[in-house]
C-alpha positions in Angstrom: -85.9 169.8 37.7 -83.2 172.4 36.8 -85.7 175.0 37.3 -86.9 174.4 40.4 -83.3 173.5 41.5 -82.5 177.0 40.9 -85.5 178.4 42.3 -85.1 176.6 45.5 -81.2 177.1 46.0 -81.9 181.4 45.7 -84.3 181.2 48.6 -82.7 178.7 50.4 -79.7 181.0 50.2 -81.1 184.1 51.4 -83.4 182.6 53.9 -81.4 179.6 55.6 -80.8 179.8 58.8 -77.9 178.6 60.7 -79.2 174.5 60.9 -79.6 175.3 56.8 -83.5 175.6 57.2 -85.4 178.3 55.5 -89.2 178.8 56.3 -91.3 180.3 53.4 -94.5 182.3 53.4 -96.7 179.1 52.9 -97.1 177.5 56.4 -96.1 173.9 56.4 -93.6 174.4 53.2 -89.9 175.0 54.0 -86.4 174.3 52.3 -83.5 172.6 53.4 -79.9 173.7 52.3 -76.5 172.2 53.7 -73.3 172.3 52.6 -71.5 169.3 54.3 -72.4 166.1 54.9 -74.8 166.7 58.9 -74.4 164.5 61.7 -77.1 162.7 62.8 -80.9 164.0 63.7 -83.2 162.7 65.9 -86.7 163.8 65.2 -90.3 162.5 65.7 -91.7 163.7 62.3 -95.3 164.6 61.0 -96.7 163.5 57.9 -94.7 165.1 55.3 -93.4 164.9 51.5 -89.1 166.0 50.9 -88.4 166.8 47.4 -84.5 166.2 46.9 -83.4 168.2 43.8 -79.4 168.3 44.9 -77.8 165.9 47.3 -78.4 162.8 49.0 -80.0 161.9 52.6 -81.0 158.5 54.3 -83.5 158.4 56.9 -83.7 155.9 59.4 -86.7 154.5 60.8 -86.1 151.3 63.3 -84.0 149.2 61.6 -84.8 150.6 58.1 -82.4 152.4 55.8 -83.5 154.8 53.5 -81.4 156.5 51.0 -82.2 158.9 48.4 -81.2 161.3 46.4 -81.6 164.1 43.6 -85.0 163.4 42.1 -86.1 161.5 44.7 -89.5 162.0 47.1 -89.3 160.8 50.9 -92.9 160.6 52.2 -93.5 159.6 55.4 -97.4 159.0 56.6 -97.3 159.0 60.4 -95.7 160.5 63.4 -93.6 158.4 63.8 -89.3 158.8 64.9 -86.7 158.8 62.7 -83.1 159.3 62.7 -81.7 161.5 59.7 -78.5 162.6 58.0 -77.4 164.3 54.7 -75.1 162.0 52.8 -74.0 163.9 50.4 -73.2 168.0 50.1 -71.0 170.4 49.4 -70.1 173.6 48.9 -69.8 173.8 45.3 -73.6 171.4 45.5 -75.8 172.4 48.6 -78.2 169.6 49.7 -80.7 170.8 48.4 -84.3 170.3 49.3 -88.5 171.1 49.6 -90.7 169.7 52.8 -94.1 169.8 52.9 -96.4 169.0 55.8 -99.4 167.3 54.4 -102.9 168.8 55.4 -105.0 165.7 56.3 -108.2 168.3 55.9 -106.9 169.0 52.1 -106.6 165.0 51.7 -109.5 164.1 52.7 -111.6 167.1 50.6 -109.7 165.9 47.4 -110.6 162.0 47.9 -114.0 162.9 47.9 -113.9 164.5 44.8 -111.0 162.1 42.9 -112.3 158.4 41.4 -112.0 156.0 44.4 -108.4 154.7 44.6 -106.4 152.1 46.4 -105.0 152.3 50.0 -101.7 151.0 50.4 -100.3 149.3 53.9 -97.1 149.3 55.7 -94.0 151.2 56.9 -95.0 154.7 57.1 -92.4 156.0 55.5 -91.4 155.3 51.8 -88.7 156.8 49.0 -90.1 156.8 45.2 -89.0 158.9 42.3 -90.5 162.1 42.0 -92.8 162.7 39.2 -92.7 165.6 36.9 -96.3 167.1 37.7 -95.3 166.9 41.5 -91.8 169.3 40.5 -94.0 171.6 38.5 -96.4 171.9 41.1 -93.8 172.9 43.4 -91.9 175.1 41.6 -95.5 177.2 40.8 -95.3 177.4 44.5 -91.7 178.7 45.3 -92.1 181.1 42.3 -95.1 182.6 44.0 -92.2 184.3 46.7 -91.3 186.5 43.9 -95.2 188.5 43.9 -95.7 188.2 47.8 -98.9 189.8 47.2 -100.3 186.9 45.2 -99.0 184.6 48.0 -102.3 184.8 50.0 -104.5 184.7 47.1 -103.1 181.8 45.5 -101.5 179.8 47.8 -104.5 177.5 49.0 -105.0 176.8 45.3 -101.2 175.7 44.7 -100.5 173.5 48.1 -104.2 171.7 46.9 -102.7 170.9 43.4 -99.4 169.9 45.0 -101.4 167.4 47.0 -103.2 166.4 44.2 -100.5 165.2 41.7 -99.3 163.7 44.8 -102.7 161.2 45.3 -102.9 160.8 41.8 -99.2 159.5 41.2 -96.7 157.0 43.0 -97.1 157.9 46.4 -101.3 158.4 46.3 -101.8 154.7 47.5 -100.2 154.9 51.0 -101.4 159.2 51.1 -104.6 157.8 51.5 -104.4 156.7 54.5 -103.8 159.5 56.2 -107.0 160.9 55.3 -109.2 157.9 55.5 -112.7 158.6 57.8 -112.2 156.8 61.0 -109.4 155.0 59.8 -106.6 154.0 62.9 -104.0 156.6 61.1 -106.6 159.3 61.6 -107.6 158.4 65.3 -104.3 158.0 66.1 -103.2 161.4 65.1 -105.9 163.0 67.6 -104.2 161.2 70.5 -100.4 162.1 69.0 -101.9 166.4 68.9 -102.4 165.5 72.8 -98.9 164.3 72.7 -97.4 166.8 71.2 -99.2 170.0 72.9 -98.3 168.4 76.6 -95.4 166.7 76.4 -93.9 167.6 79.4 -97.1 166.9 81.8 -98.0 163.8 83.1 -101.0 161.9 80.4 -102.5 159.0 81.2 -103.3 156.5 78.5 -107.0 156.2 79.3 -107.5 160.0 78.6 -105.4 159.2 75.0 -107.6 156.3 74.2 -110.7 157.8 74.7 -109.3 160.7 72.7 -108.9 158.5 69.9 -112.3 157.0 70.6 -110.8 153.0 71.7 -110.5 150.7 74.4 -107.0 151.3 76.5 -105.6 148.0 75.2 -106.5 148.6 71.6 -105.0 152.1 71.4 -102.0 150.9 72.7 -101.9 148.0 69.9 -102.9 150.6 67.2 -100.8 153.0 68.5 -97.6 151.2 67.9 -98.9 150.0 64.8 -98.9 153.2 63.2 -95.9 155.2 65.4 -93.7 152.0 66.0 -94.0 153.4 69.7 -95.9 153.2 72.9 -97.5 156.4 73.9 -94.9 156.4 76.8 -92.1 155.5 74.6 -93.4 158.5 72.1 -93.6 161.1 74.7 -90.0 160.8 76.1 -88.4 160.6 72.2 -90.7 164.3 72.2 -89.5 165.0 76.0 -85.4 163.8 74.7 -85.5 165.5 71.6 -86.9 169.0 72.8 -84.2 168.9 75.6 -81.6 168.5 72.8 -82.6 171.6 71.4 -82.6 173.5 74.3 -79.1 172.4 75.1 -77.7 172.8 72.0 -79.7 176.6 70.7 -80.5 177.9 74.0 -77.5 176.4 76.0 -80.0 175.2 78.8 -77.7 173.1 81.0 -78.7 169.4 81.2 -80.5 170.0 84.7 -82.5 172.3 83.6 -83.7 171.5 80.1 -84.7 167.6 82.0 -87.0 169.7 84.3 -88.3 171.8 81.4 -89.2 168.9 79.2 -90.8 167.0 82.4 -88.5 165.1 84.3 -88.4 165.0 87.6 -85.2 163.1 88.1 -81.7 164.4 86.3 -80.0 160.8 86.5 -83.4 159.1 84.9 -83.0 162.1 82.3 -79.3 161.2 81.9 -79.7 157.7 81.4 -82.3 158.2 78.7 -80.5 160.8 77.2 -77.2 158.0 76.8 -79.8 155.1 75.5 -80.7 157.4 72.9 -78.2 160.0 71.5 -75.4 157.3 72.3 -73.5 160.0 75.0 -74.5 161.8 78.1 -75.9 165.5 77.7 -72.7 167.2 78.4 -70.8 165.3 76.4 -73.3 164.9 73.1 -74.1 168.6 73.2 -70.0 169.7 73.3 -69.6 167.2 70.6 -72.3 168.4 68.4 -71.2 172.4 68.7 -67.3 171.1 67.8 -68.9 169.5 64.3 -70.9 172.5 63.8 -67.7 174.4 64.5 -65.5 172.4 61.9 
């Protein structure tokens, strides 16, 4: 993977932004750079593959640990929250890595064309080593930066071979899900779009579940199956976690960013706020800017 090491770490390096992320011309494909060990990020996160070709990370999802490191894949199959840190960085050796957002609608065209394969249950999010034709694939994608005029010509063709090592090799089994006609992953995700899009407004569950085309009671049991949330309990980590940002890029003061996001009562949003990011806004939000600092 030297190759696409090297690839990665020029345009992470001219494109990172201050949080070390870098966007790229391919929607859904971006690269991670840091050069210090990161305090902890709270995110809910969409279906997604994280090449690691420098560095070391562990992800957190409930009371799973996952750690993982330099030719190591993350893949995580839901929306679901997770709590994440870089492990391992350094100047002289950047954390280094590739995301990719997987396109359910580019899953599900290549299943009908690939052999029928297995489906693979459980936690939605999984670390396995990754495989050469996946690194090639991705490094035919970063070098297509260098000839921006081929990038909208070619880039459909490269992210659908990127997916396609990616359902033929280790992690294909639980990919497969995502994608799977009428599936509870797939119904799911309708509601979690709803979720995501209106955060901040009042939803009521019944509008959800019809959305995902089940019964009130039966969304809510395969909603937690597949998020490890409620709906409720998924909206305010999405309600939380926006107000974090605003505080901490925008520097929104905690009254404010709770009535943004939704909330109607600062103290209710305080209290949250403590359960989850372990300190009141103020506090958290001086914290985090005195790490960045250092």
């Amino acid at each position: 993977m030297t190759d696409l090491l090297e690839t990665l770490r020029r345009h992470a390096e001219a494109h990172a932004d201050a949080a070390g992320m870098a966007p790229t011309p391919i929607p859904g494909l971006s690269t991670v750079r840091a050069t210090a060990p990161s305090d902890l990020v709270h995110a809910v996160s969409r279906p997604l593959v994280c090449l690691v070709v420098q560095g070391s990370k562990r992800v957190t999802m409930g009371r799973q640990d996952f750690d993982f490191s330099a030719g190591d894949s993350l893949l995580i199959t839901a929306d679901v929250p997770t709590v994440s840190q870089i492990t391992k960085a350094s100047r002289a050796a950047p954390y280094l890595s590739l995301v990719l957002e997987l396109d359910p609608g580019v899953i599900a065209d290549l299943i009908a064309e690939m052999m029928p394969g297995p489906t693979a249950r459980g936690a939605p999010v999984r670390v396995d080593q990754t495989e050469a034709e996946v690194a090639e694939a991705a490094l035919r994608l970063m070098r297509l930066f260098d000839r921006p005029s081929a990038v909208p010509i070619l880039q459909c063709a490269l992210v659908r071979e990127m997916h396609y090592w990616l359902l033929a090799g280790r992690h294909g089994p639980a990919i497969r899900n995502i994608a799977w006609p009428g599936g509870q992953a797939q119904r799911v995700a309708r509601a979690v779009a709803i979720l995501r899009a209106e955060y901040a407004k009042p939803l009521r569950v019944e509008r959800l579940a019809a959305e995902a085309g089940m019964s009130a009671s039966t969304f809510h049991q395969h909603f937690r199956a597949v998020t490890s949330l409620s709906p409720l309990q998924f909206q305010k980590h999405l309600r939380l976690i926006e107000a974090r940002r605003l505080m901490l890029s925008e520097g929104a003061q905690a009254a404010s960013a709770a009535f943004s996001v939704g909330y109607e009562s600062v103290s209710q949003f305080t209290r949250e706020y403590h359960r989850m990011f372990g300190a009141p806004p103020a506090r958290s939000t001086k914290a985090s800017r005195a790490r960045a600092a250092a």
